[in-house]
C-alpha positions as CSV (number, residue, x, y, z in Angstrom):
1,X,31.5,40.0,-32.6
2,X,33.2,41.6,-35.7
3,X,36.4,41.7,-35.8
4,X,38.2,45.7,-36.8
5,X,39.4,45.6,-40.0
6,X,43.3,44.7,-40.3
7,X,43.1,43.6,-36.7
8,X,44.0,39.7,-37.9
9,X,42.0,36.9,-36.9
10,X,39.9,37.1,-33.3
11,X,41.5,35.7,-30.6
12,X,39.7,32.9,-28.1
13,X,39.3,34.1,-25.0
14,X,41.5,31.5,-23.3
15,X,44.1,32.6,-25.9
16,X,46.6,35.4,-24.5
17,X,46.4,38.6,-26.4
18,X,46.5,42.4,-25.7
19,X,43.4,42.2,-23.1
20,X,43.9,38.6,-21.7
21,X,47.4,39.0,-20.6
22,X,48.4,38.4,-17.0
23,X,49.4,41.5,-15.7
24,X,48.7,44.2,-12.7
25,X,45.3,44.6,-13.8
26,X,44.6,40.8,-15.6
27,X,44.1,38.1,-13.3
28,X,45.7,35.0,-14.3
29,X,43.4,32.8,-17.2
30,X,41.9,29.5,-15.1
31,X,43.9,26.2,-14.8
32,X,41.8,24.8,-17.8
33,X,42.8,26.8,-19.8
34,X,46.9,26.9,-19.3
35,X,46.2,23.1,-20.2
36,X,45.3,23.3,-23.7
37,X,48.5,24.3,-25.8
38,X,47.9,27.5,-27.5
39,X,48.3,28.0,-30.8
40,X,50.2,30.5,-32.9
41,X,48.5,33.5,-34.7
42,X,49.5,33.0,-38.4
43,X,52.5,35.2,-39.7
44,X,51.6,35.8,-43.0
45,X,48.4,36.1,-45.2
46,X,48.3,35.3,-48.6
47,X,47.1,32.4,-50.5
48,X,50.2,30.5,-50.7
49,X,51.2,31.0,-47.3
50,X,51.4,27.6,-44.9
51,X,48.6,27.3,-42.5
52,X,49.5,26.2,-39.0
53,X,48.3,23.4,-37.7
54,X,44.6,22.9,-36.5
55,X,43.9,22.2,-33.0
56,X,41.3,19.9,-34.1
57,X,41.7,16.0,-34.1
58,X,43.6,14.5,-36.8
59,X,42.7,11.5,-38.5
60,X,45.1,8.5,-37.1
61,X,45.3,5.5,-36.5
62,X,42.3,3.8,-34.6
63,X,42.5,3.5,-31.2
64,X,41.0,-0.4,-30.4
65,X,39.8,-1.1,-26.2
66,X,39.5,-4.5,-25.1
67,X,36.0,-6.2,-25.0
68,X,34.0,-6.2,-22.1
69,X,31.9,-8.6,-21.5
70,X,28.4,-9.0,-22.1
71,X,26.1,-7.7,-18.9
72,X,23.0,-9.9,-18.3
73,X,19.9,-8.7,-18.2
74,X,18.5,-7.8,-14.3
75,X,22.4,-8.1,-13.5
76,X,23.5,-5.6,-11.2
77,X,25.5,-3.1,-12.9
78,X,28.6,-0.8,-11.0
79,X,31.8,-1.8,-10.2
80,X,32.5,-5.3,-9.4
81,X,32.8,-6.0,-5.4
82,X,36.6,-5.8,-4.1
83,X,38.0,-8.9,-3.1
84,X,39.0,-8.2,0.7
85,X,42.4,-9.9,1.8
86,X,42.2,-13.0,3.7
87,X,41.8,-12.4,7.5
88,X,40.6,-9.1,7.4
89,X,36.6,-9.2,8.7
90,X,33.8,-7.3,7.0
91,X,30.7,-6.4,7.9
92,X,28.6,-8.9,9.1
93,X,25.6,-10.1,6.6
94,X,22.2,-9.9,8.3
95,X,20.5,-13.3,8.9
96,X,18.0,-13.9,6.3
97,X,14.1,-13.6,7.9
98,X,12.9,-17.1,8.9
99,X,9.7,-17.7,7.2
100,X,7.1,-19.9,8.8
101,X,6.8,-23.1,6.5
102,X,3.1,-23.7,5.2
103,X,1.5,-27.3,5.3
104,X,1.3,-28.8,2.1
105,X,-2.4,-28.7,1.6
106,X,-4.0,-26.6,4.3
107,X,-7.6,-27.7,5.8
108,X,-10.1,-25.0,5.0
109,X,-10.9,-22.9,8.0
110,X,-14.3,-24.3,9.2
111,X,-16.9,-23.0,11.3
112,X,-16.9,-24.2,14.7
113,X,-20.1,-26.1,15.5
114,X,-21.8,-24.9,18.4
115,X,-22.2,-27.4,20.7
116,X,-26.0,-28.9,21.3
117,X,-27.2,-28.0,24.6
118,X,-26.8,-30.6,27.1
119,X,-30.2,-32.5,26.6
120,X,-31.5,-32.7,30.2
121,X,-31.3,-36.2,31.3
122,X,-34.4,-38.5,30.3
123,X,-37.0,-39.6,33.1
124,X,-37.5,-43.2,33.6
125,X,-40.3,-44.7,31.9
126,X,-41.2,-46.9,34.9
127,X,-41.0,-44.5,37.9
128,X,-44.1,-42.5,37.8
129,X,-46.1,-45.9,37.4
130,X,-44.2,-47.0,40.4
131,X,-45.1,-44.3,42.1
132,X,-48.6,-44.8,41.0
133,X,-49.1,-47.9,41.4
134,X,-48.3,-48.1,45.4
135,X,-50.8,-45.3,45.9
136,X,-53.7,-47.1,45.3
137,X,-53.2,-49.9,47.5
138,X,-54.4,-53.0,45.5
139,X,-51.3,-52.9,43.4
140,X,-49.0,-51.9,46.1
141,X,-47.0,-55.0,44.4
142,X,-47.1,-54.0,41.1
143,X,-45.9,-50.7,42.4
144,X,-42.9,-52.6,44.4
145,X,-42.1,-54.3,41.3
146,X,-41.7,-51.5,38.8
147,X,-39.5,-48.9,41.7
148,X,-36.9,-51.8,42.0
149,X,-36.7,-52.1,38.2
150,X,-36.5,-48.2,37.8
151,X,-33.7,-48.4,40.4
152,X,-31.7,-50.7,38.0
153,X,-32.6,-49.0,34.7
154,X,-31.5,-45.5,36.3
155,X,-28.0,-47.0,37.4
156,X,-27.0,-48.2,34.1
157,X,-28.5,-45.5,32.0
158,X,-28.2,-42.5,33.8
159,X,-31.5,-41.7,33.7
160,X,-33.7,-39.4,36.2
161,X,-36.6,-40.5,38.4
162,X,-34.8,-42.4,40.8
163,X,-36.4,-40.2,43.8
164,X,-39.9,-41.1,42.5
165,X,-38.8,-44.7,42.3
166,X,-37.5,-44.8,46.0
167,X,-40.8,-43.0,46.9
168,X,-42.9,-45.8,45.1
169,X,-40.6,-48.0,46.5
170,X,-41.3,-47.1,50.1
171,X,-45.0,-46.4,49.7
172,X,-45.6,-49.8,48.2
173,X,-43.7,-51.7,51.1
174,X,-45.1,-49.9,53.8
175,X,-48.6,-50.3,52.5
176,X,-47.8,-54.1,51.6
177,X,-47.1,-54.0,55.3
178,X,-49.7,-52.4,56.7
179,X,-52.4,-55.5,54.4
180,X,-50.2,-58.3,55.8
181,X,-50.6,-56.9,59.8
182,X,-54.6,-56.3,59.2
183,X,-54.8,-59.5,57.4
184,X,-52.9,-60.9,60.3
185,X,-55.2,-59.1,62.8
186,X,-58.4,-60.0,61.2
187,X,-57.7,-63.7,60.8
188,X,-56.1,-63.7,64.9
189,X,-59.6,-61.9,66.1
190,X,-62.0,-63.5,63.9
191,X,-60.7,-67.2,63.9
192,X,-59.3,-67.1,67.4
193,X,-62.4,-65.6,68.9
194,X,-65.1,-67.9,68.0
């Protein structure tokens, strides 16, 4: 904007002049601005007339603020936390979480071993020749012999068989019975008779 000839220097528009003056029609210039003095339109022109004074800062003495001190780094920055006066409670702080404490040296997770299947119990080695054996008469006592010592093998060993060994047991008695009676019978009738 160009100011008319002989009109004198333009005016700022937070300046009062002819248009920016409060009035009927004007409304009054904002608060900032009424803060900033205002300066003076020059009274004369010439080369030798005094200039008023600049608005602009003027060189003076240096203004010094006290140190602040030096901020670490990863420090939190802000303003520093009120002191609050004794007796007066804040707000609570929130427990910190518990965290489960680790063993020192953890076993590695292992596989469970399946478990063998229960081996079926053994049979006795000398029950089925028991058994056998008291079947075919002649060695009714060898038959005898070998149930009773199944019996004992199976009652500190845990072993199966014992119903053979009872059966060879039984077998070989009765038929060790039945050959003492006919022995018995034969030697009555046969001696006694003559």
């Amino acid at each position: 904007m160009q100011p008319a000839a002989g009109s004198g220097p333009p005016t700022p528009k937070n300046q009062p002049g002819p248009k920016n003056q409060p009035g009927p029609g004007n409304a009054a210039p904002p608060l900032a601005s009424r803060s900033r003095p205002a300066a003076a339109p020059p009274a004369m022109k010439g080369p030798n007339s005094p200039q008023p004074p600049s608005p602009t800062l003027q060189p003076g003495p240096p203004v010094s603020f006290p140190p602040q001190p030096a901020t670490p780094v990863g420090a939190p920055t802000g303003p520093p936390p009120t002191a609050k006066p004794p007796g007066v409670p804040g707000p609570a702080k929130p427990a910190p979480p518990v965290r489960p404490v680790a063993p020192a040296n953890p076993a590695p997770a292992a596989k469970p071993h399946p478990l063998p299947a229960p081996a079926e119990p053994r049979l006795n080695k000398h029950a089925i020749p028991a058994l056998l054996c008291s079947f075919f008469g002649i060695t009714a006592p060898v038959g005898v012999y070998l149930g009773r010592k199944a019996r004992k093998e199976i009652g500190q060993t845990g072993e199966t068989g014992d119903p053979y060994a009872v059966a060879a047991l039984i077998i070989g008695w009765a038929y060790l019975t039945a050959l003492v009676l006919g022995i018995a019978t034969y030697l009555i009738f046969a001696v006694g008779g003559s």
